[in-house]
N, C-alpha and C positions, 0 to 999 in steps of 0.2 A: 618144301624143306623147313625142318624147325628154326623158328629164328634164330638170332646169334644172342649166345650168351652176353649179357652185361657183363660189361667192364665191373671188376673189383673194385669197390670204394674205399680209398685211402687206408693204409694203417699205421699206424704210430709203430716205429718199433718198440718189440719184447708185449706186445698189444695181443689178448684173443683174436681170433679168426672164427668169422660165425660163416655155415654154409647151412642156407635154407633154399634147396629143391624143389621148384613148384611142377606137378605133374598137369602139361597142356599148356598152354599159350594166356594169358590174363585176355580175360572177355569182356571184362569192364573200365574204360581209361581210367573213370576217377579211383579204382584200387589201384592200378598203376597207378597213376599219378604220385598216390598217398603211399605206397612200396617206395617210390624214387624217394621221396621226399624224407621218409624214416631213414632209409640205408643212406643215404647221401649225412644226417645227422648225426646217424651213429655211425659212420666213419670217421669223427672225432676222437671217438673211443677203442674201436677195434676193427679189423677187414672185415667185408662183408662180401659173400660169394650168394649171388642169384639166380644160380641157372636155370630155367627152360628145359623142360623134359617133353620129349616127344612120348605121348602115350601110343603102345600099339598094340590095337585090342579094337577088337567090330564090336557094336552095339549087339549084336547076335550070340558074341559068347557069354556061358554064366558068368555072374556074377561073381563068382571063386577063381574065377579063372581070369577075371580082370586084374581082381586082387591082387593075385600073384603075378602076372605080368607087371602092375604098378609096383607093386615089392622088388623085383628084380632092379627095375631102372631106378629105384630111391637107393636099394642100400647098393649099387656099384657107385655113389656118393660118399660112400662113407671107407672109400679102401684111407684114407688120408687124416681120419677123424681120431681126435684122440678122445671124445665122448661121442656119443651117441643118443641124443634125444629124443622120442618118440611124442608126436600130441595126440591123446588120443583122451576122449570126453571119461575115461576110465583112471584116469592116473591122477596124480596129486596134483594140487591148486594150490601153489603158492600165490601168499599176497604180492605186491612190489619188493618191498623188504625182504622178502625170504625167496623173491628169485636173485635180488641184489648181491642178496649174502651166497648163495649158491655160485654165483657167478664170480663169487671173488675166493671162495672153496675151490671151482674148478680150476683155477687159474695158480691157486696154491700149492695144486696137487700138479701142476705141469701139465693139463689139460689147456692147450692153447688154440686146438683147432675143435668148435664143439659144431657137429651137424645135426641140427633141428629137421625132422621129418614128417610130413604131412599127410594124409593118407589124401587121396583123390573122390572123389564123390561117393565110394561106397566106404572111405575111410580105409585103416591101414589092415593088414592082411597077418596073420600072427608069426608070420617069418618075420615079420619088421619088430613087432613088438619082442620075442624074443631075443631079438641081436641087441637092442637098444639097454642101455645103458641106465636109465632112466626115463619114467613114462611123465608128463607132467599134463596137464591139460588147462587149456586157456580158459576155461569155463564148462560149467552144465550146460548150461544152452548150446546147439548144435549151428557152424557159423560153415560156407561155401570156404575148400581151400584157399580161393584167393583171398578173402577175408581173413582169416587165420592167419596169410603169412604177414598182412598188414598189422595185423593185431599184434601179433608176435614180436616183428618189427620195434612197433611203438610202446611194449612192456621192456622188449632190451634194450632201448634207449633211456627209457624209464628206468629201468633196472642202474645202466651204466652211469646218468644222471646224480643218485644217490649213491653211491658209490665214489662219486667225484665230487659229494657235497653241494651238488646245485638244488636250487628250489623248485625245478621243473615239477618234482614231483607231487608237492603239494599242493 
């Protein structure tokens, strides 16, 4: 059975709600460990939803067909989203600053629930990237999803950090 979703980490009310989907089970404690340890920080600043996606797909079908199974179980995430983010190594790199500023844009516009979506080892499938809202991508260099969502994590902490005027950032 897939594991149990984590518990929602705190929100402040009138706060964003961030939902980051990870497709499969985290295979390394210390990315876990370093996921808790982000969402647990950034629930100072806004809710943080982490769900566990059971992928269902045999090592035997194509590739394309993975895809699209992983597209399916990522965007029934996003029925509840008021943006929709895709990371994909193709879209814009914002620095800290200019995801900070983004992130106080969404919020302006009454985007309060934003779900950040991660493709799975063969990356995201162009149903996702169509629906999405905005493509942004964590870097050129190519990083395992569960690394991404660590990453991710720790730039919107980052991001909410400056935003709220603390020095973490620098």
């Amino acid at each position: 059975p897939p594991p149990p979703a984590r518990p929602v980490v705190g929100r402040p009310p009138g706060r964003m709600n961030f939902v980051i989907p990870l497709l499969g089970r985290p295979r390394e404690p210390y990315l876990d460990a370093g996921v808790c340890d982000y969402a647990g920080r950034l629930g100072r600043f806004a809710q943080v939803e982490l769900p566990v996606l059971k992928e269902r797909h045999s090592r035997k079908e194509p590739d394309e067909v993975v895809k699209a199974n992983d597209a399916a179980l990522l965007l029934e995430q996003t029925a509840a989203a008021s943006l929709v983010v895709a990371l994909d190594p193709a879209g814009r790199t914002p620095d800290s600053e200019e995801l900070a500023s983004l992130l106080t844009g969404w919020e302006d516009r009454g985007a309060h629930t934003v779900c950040f979506l991660i493709g799975g080892h063969l990356g995201l499938h162009r149903s996702v990237l169509a629906r999405a809202d905005l493509v942004l991508s964590l870097s050129r260099l190519t990083f395992t999803h569960e690394l991404t969502r660590l990453v991710l994590l720790e730039q919107l902490y980052r991001a909410c950090t400056i935003r709220a005027g603390h020095r973490y950032h620098k």
